[in-house]
C-alpha positions as CSV (number, residue, x, y, z in Angstrom):
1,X,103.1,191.7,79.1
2,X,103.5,188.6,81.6
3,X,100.6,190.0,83.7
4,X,98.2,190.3,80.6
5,X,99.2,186.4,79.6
6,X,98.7,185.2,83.2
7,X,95.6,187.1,83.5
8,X,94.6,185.3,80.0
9,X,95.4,182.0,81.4
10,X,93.7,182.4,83.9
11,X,90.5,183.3,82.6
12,X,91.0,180.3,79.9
13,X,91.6,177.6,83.6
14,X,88.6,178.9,85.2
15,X,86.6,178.5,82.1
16,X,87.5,175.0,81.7
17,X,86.9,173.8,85.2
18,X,84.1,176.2,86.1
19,X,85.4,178.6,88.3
20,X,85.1,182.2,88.5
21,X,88.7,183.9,87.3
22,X,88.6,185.6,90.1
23,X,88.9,182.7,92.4
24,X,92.1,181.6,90.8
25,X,93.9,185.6,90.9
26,X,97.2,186.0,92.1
27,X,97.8,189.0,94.1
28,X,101.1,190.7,93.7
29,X,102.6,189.7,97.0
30,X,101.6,186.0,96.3
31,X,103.2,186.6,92.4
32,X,106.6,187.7,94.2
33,X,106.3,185.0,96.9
34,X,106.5,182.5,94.4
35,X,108.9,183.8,92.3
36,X,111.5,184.2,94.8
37,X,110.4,180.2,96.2
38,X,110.8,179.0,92.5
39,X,114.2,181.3,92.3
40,X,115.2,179.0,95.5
41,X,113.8,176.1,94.3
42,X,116.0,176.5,91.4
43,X,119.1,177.1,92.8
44,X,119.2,175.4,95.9
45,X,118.4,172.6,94.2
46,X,120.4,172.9,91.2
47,X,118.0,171.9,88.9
48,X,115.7,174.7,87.2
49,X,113.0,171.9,86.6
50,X,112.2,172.0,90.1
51,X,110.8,175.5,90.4
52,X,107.3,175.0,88.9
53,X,107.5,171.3,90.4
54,X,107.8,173.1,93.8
55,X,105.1,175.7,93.0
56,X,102.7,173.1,92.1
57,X,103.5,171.4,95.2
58,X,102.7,174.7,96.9
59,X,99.5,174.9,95.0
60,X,98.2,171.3,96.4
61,X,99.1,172.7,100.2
62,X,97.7,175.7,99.8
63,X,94.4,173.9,98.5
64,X,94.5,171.9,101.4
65,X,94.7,174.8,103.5
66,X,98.0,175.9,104.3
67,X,98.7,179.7,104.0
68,X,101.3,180.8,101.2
69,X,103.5,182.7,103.9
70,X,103.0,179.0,106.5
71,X,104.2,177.3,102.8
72,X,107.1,179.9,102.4
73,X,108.7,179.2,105.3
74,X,108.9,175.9,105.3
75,X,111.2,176.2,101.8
76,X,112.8,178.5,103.2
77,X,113.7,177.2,106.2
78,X,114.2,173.4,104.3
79,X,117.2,175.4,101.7
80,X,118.4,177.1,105.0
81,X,119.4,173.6,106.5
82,X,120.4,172.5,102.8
83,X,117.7,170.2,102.4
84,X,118.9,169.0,99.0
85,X,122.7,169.8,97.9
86,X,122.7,170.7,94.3
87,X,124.8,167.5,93.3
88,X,122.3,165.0,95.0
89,X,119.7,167.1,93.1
90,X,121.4,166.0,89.6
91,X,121.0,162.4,90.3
């Protein structure tokens, strides 16, 4: 069911700006990638609202050229050293 609405999405974003669908497809390793960086995001952070900020974040990198694994690193490493403790992230 989430695949079919993704793929749907999708297709509705690459109509609108132009772009063939499957320019904008998400393989399944990139789908779990970001789902665990979003599950990170959220808890590392202690605010849930800063999963799909970080994934769009990601998305602007990755435009620029940065591999997703390069990209997934560099969160992970970031909530290895505690980049943000949950109660600076409430502030």
């Amino acid at each position: 069911m989430t695949a079919n609405w993704l793929q749907e999405i999708t297709r509705a974003v690459a109509s609108t700006v132009g772009q063939a669908p499957d320019t904008l497809t998400l393989s399944p390793k990139d789908v779990r990638t970001l789902l665990d960086l979003a599950r990170i995001a959220a808890h590392t952070s202690g605010d849930r609202t800063n999963a799909p900020l970080l994934c769009y974040v990601l998305g602007i990198a990755h435009r620029g050229g940065a591999s997703l694994d390069t990209l997934s690193a560099a969160v992970r490493e970031a909530a290895d050293r505690g980049a943000v403790a949950p109660a600076q992230a409430k502030e």
